[in-house]
Legacy VTK file of the C-alpha trace (Angstrom):
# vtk DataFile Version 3.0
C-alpha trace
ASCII
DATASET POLYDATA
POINTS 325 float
0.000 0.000 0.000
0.996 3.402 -0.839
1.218 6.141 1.783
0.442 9.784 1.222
4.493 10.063 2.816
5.344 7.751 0.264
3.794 9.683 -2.812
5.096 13.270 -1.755
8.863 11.187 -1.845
8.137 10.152 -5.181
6.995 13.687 -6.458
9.575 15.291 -4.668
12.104 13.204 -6.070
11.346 13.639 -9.540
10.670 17.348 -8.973
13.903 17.505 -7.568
14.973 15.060 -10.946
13.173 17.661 -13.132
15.027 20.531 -12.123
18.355 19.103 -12.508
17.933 17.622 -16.274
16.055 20.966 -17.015
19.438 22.812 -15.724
21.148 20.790 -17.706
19.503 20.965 -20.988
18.468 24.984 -20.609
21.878 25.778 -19.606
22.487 28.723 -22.324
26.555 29.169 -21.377
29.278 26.655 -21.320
28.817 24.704 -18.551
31.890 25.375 -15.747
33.717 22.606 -14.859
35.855 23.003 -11.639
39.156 21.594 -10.853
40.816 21.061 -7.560
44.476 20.064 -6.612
46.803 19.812 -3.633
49.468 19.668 -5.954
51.220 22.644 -8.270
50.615 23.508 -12.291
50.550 21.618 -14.596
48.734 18.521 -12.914
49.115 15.745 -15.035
45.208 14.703 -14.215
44.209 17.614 -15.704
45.089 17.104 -19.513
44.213 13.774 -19.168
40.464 14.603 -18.003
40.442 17.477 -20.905
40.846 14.508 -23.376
38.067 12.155 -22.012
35.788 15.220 -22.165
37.158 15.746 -25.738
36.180 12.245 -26.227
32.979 12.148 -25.291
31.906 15.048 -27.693
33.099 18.129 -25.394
34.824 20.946 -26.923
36.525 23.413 -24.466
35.675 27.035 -24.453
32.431 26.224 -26.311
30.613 23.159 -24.182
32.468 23.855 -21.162
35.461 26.008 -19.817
37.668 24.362 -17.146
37.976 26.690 -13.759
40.924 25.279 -12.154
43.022 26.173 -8.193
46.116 24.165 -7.175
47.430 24.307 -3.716
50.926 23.909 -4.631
51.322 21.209 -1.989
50.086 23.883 0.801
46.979 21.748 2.423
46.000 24.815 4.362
45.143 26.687 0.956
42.914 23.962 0.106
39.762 25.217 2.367
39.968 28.762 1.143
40.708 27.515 -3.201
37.427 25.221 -2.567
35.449 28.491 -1.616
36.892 30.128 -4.809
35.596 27.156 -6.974
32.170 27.863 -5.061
32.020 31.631 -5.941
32.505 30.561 -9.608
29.263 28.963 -9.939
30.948 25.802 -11.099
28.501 22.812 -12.117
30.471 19.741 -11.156
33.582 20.269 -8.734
36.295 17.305 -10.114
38.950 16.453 -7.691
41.635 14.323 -7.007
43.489 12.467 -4.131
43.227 14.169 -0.310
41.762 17.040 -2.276
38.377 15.545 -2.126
38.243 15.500 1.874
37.971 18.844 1.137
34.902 19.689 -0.922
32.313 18.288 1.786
31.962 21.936 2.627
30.129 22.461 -0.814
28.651 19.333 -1.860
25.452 20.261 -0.545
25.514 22.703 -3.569
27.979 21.465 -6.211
28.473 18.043 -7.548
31.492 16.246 -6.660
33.176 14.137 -9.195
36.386 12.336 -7.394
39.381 9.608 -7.782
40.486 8.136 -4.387
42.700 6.218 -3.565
41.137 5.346 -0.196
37.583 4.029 0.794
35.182 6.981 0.137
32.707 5.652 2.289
34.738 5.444 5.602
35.889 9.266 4.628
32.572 10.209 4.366
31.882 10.591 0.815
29.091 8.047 0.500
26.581 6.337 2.129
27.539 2.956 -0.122
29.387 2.425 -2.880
26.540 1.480 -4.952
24.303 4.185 -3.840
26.488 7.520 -2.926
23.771 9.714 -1.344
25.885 12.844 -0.839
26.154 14.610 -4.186
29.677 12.962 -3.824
30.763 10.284 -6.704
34.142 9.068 -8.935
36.265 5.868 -9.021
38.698 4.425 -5.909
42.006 2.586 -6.012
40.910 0.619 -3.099
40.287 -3.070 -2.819
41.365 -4.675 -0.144
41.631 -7.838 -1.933
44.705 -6.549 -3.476
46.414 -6.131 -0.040
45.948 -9.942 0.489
47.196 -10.228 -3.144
50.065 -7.992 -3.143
51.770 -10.157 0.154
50.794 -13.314 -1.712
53.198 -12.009 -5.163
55.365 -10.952 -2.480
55.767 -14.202 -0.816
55.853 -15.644 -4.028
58.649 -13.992 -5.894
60.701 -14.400 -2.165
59.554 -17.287 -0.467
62.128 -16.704 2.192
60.884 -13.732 3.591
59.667 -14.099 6.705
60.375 -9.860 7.892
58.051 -7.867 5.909
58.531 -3.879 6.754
55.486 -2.054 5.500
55.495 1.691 4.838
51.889 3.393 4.844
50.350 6.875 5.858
47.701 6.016 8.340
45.778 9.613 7.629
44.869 7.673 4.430
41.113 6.261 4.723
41.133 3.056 5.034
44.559 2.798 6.048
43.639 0.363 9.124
41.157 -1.661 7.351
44.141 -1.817 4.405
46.500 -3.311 7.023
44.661 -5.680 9.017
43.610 -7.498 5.955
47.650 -7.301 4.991
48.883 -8.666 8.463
46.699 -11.340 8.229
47.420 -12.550 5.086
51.343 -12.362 5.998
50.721 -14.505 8.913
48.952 -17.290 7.026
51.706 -17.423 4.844
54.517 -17.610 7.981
55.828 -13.587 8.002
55.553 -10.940 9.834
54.484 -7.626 8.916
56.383 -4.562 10.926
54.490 -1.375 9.927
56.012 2.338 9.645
53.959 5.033 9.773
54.748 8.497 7.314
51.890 11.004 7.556
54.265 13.645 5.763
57.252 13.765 3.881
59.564 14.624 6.916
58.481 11.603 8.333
59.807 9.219 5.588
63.143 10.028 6.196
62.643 8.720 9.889
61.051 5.801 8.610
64.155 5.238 6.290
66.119 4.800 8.798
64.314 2.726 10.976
63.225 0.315 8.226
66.992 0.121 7.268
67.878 -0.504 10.575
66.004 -3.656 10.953
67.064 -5.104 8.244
63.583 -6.593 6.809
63.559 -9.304 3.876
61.533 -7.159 1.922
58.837 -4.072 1.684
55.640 -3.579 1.070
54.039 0.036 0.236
50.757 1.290 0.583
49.645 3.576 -2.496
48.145 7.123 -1.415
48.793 10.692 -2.516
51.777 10.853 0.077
54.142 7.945 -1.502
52.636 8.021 -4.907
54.268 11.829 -5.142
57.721 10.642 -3.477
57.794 7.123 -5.495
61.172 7.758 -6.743
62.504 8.696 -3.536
61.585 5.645 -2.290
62.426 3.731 -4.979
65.876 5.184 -4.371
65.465 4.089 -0.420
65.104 1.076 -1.721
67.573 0.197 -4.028
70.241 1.963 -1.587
68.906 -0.455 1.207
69.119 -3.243 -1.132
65.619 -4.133 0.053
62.842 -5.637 -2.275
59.755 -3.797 -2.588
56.335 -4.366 -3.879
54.295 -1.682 -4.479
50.201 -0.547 -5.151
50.631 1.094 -8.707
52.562 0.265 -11.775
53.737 4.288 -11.541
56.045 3.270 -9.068
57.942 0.447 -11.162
58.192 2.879 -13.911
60.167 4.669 -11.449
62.415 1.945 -10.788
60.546 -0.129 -8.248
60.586 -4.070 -8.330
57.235 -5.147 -8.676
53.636 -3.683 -8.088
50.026 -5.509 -8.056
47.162 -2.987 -8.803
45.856 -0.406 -11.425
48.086 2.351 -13.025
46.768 5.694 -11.567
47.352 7.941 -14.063
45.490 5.850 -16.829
42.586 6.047 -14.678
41.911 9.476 -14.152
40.064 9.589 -17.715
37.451 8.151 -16.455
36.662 11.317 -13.957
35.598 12.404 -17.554
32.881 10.292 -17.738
31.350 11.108 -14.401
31.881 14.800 -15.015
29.697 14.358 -18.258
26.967 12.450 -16.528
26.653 15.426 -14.035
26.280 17.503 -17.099
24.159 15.608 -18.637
21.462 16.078 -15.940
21.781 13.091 -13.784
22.389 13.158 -9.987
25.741 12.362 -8.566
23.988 11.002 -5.851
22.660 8.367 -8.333
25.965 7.224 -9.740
27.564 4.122 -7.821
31.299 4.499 -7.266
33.455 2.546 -9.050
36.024 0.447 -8.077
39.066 0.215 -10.568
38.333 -2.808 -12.857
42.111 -3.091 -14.926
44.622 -4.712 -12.582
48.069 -5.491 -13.460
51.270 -7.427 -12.291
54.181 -5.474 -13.053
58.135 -6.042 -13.545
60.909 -4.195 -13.507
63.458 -6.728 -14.482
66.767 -3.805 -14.211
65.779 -3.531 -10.573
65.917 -7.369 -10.421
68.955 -7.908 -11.442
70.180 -4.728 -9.462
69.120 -6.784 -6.180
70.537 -10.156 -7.925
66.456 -11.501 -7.728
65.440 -14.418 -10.141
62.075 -13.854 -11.236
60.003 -16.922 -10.741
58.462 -18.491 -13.971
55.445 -18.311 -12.329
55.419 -14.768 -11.836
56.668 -13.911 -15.485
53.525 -15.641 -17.428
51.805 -14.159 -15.287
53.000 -10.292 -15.688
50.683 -8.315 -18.020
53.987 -6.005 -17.898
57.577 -6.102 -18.056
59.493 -2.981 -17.960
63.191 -3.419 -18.610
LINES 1 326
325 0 1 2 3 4 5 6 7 8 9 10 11 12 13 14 15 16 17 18 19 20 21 22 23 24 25 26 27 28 29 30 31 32 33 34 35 36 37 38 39 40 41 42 43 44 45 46 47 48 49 50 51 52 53 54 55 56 57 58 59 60 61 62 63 64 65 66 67 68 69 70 71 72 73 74 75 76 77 78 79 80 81 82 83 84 85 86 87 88 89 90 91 92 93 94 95 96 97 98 99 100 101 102 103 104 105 106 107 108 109 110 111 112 113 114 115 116 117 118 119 120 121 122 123 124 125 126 127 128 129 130 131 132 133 134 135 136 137 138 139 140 141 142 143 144 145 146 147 148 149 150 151 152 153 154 155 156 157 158 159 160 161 162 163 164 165 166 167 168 169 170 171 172 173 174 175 176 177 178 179 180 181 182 183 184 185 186 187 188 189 190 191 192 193 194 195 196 197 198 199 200 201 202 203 204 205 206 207 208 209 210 211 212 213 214 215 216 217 218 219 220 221 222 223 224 225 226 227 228 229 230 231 232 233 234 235 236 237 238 239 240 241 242 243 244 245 246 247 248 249 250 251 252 253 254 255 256 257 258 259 260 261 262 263 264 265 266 267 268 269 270 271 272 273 274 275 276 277 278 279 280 281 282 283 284 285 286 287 288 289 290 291 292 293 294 295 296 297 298 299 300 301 302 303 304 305 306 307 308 309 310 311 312 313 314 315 316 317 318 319 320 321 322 323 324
C-alpha cells in the first residue's frame, strides 16, 4: 500500500529530478567545470580529463570552460581555493586524491566528481558504494583484496621472507582496514608484517632509517597521494637499502621499483571524464555508484631485479601483463 508520505517522496524526487535535467539541458553558457588540486601547475590529471571530455563530444571554451586552483602542496590553501571554486558557480567540482576530503563543505551545492585512492565511504563521501547519497561520486584505487594479493606475489617472488617492513600513511582512509587485511594474510603465509607510519614527507626520512635498521627481507608500500608523489625517492630508499619492494601502482615500477600488483593511476583518471559528463548531462551524482578500478596489473621491472641479484620466478613472469626493462 501506498502512503500519502510515500507519494510526496516520489513527487519530490522527480521534482527535484526535473530541475536538474532541465538545468542541464536549458543551460544557455558553457557549462563550468571546476578543478581542484593539492598539488602545483601543470597537474598531469588535468590534460588527461580534458581529453576524455574531448572524447565524449566536449569541446573546451564552447561546451564547457575548465575553472581550475592548485594548492601547490600547501593543504591549508585547500579550504579557502574550494570556496573560490564555489564563488565561480561551477557545475560539477572534479577532484583528485586528499583534495576531495575537502569539498564536503560544498557538496550540498555542487556536484562532486572524485578519484580516491582510499575508501570513500569510511571518509565520508558516500553512504555505499553502490548508492552515494551525498552529491559525492568518482572511481577508488581501493580493494582490499589486493592487499591480500600484493603479500601473496610478495611471498611468491621471495619465499624466504619471513620480515616484511610495511610503509603506509595512516591519515589515508582506510589505512587500518588496508592493514589488518595485509597482516593477516602475511601470517597465514609464515611472516611478519612490521608497519612504519609516514603522515608527511619529513616523516619518511625517519622511517628510512628505521626500516633500514632492521634489516627486513623485503617491503611492502601502501599507495596514497603521500608515496605516490615521493615514489622515486623511495624507490631510491630502496635500491640503496638493497631491500625488495612491492608496491600498489605500476607508476612506481616505472620509477624503478621491483614489482607492483594494482591499477596504473594515471590511466585512470580519464574516467573522472565520464562522471563529469553524466553530471552535465542532468543526472544526480547522488545516483551514480562508485566505481572500483576494474584493470589490474602485475608489473616487472626486471633492471631492478637484477640490481638486487632476484630471479624472477616463472610463475610470476607468465603471469606479468607487464615487463618494464
Amino acid at each position: 500500500m501506498i502512503t500519502r508520505r510515500d507519494l510526496l517522496a516520489v513527487v519530490a524526487g522527480s521534482l527535484a529530478l526535473g530541475a536538474v535535467s532541465a538545468r542541464a539541458q536549458g543551460r544557455s553558457r558553457p557549462a563550468r567545470v571546476g578543478w581542484l588540486s593539492y598539488l602545483a601547475s601543470p597537474d598531469p590529471a588535468v590534460q588527461i580529463l580534458r581529453d576524455g571530455l574531448r572524447e565524449l563530444g566536449h569541446v573546451e571554451g564552447k561546451s564547457y570552460v575548465l575553472v581550475a586552483r592548485y594548492a601547490d602542496g600547501d593543504f591549508t590553501r585547500l579550504p579557502g581555493l574550494v570556496q573560490e571554486l564555489a564563488a565561480e558557480r561551477i557545475d560539477v567540482l572534479v577532484t583528485r586524491g586528499p583534495s576531495a576530503d575537502f569539498t564536503k563543505t560544498v557538496r550540498s551545492r555542487i556536484p562532486v566528481v572524485f578519484a580516491y585512492s582510499g575508501d570513500p565511504v569510511e571518509a565520508g563521501f558516500a553512504d555505499s558504494l553502490r548508492k552515494p547519497g551525498r552529491n559525492m561520486t568518482g572511481i577508488t584505487f581501493m580493494a582490499l583484496e589486493l592487499a591480500a594479493k600484493r603479500v601473496e606475489v610478495l611471498k611468491e617472488l621471495l619465499p624466504k621472507a619471513t620480515r616484511i617492513a610495511l610503509l603506509s600513511n595512516p591519515e589515508h582512509a582506510g589505512e587500518l582496514s588496508e592493514y589488518r587485511v595485509t597482516d593477516e594474510a602475511a601470517r597465514r603465509l609464515g611472516a611478519t608484517i612490521t608497519r612504519h607510519l609516514v603522515r608527511n614527507p619529513k616523516e619518511l626520512e625517519s622511517a628510512y632509517s628505521a626500516i633500514a635498521v632492521s634489516r627486513p627481507d623485503a617491503m611492502l608500500v601502501f599507495p596514497d597521494s603521500l608515496t605516490v608523489n615521493r615514489r622515486k625517492e623511495i624507490v631510491g630508499f630502496a635500491a640503496r637499502a638493497r631491500i625488495p619492494a612491492m608496491y600498489g601502482w605500476t607508476e612506481f615500477v616505472e620509477s624503478g621499483g621491483l614489482v607492483s600488483y594494482g591499477p596504473g593511476l594515471f590511466e585512470n583518471f580519464k574516467t573522472l571524464a565520464v562522471f563529469a559528463d553524466k553530471v552535465l548531462k542532468g543526472t544526480p551524482a547522488n545516483s551514480i555508484p562508485i566505481e572500483q578500478v576494474k584493470k589490474i596489473a602485475l608489473t616487472l621491472n626486471m633492471a631492478a631485479a637484477r640490481a638486487l641479484g632476484i630471479t624472477i620466478p616463472q610463475s610470476i613472469l607468465v603471469r606479468a601483463d607487464r615487463v618494464v626493462e
